[in-house]
C-alpha positions as a Markdown table, in Angstrom:
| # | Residue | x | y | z |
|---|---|---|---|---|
| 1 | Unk | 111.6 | 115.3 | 110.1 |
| 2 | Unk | 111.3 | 111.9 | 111.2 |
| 3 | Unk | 108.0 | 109.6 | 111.5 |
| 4 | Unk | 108.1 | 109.6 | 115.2 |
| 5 | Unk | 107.8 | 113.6 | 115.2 |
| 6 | Unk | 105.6 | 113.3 | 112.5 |
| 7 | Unk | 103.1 | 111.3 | 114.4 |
| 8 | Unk | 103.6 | 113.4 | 117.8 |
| 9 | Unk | 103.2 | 116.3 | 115.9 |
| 10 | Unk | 99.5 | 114.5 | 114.1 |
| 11 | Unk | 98.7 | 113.8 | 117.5 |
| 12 | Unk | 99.1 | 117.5 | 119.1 |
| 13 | Unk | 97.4 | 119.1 | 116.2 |
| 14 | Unk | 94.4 | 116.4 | 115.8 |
| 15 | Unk | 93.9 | 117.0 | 120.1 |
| 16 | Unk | 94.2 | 120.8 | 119.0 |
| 17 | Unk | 92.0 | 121.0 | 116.1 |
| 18 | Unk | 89.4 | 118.8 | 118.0 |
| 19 | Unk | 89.6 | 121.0 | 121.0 |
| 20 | Unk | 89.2 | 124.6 | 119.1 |
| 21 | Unk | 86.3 | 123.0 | 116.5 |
| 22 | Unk | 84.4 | 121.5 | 119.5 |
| 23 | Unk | 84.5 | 125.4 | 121.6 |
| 24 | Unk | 83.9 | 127.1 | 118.0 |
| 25 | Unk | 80.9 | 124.8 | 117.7 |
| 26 | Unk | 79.7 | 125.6 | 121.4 |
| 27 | Unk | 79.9 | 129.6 | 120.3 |
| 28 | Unk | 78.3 | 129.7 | 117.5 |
| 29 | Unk | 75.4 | 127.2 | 118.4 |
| 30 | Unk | 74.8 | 129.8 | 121.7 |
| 31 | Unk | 75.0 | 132.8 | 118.8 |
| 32 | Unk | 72.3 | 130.3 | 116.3 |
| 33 | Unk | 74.6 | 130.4 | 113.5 |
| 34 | Unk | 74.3 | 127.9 | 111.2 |
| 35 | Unk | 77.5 | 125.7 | 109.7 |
| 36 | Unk | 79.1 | 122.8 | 108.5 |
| 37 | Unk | 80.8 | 121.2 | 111.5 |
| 38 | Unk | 83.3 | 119.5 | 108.6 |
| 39 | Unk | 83.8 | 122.6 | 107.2 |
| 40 | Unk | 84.5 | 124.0 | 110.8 |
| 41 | Unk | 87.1 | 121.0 | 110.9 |
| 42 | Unk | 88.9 | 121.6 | 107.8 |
| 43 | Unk | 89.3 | 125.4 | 107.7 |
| 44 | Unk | 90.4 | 125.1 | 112.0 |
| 45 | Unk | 92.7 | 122.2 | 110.5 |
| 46 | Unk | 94.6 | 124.3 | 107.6 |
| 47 | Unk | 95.1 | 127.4 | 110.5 |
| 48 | Unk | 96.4 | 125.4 | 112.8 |
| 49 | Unk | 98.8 | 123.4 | 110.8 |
| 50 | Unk | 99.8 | 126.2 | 108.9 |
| 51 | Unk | 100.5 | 127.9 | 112.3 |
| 52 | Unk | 102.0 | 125.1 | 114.2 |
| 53 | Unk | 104.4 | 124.8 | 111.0 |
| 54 | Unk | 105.6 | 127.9 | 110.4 |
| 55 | Unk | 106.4 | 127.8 | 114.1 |
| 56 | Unk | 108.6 | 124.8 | 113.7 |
| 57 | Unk | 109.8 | 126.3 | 110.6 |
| 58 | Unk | 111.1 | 129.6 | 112.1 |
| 59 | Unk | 112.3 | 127.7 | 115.7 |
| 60 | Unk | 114.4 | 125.1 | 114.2 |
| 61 | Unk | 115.8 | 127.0 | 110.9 |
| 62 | Unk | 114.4 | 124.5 | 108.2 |
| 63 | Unk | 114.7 | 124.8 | 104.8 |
| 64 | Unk | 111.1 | 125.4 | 103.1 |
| 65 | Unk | 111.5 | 122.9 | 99.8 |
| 66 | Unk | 109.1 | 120.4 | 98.2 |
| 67 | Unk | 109.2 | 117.7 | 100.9 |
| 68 | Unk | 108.2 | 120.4 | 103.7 |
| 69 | Unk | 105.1 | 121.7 | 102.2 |
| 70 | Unk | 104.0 | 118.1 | 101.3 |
| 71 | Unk | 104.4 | 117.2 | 104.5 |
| 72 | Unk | 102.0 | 120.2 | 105.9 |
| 73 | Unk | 99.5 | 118.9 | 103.4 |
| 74 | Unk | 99.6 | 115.5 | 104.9 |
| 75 | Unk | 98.9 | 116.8 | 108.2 |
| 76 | Unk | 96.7 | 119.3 | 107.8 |
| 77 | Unk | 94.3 | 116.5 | 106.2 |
| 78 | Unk | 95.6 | 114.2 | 108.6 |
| 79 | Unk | 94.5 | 116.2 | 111.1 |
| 80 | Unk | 91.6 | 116.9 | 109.8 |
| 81 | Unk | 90.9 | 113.2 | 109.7 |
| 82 | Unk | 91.8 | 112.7 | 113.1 |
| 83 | Unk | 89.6 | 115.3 | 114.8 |
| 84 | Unk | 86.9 | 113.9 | 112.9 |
| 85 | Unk | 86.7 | 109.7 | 112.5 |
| 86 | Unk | 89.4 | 109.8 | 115.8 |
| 87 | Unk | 93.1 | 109.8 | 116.1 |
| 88 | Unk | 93.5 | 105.8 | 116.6 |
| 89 | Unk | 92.0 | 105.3 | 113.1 |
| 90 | Unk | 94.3 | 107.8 | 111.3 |
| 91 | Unk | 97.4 | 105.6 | 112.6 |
| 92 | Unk | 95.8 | 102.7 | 111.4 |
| 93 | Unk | 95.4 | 103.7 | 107.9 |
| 94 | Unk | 99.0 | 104.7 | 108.3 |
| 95 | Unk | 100.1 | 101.6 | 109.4 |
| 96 | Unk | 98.4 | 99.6 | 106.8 |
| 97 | Unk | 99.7 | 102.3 | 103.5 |
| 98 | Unk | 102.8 | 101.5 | 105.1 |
| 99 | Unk | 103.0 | 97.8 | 105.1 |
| 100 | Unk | 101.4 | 98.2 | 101.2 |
């Protein structure tokens, strides 16, 4: 996987996790549930990470090792991040750990 993917594939899922936690939100505050919209975020996150990388796993024939699942870590909190303080300032932090 190279960064440009990488940062495609943040973007998609941030938009997506966004998008899902903001209608899940909607439903439950119609049904008066109470919840943790972070929570929401995080657990909406891991799913769709999870889902969107077993997809690429399974499409493109890749090798599950070390680097793989490290990598759905970092997007799933990325994401998570993203759908949360916004998308622009995820890219900045990983502009700036890179140039460290």
């Amino acid at each position: 996987m190279n960064g440009q993917f990488l940062i495609t594939a943040l973007a998609v899922i941030s938009v997506l996790t966004s998008l899902t936690v903001q209608a899940l939100k909607k439903l439950l505050d119609e049904k008066g549930a109470k919840y943790s919209s972070n929570v929401l975020a995080v657990i909406v996150a891991i799913v769709l990470t999870v889902a969107c990388a077993i997809g690429y796993i399974i499409y493109f024939g890749v090798a599950v090792n070390a680097q793989v699942i490290i990598t759905i870590i970092a997007l799933t909190f990325f994401s998570f991040l993203g759908s949360t303080v916004g998308y622009d300032k995820v890219i900045q932090l990983i502009k700036q750990l890179g140039e460290v």
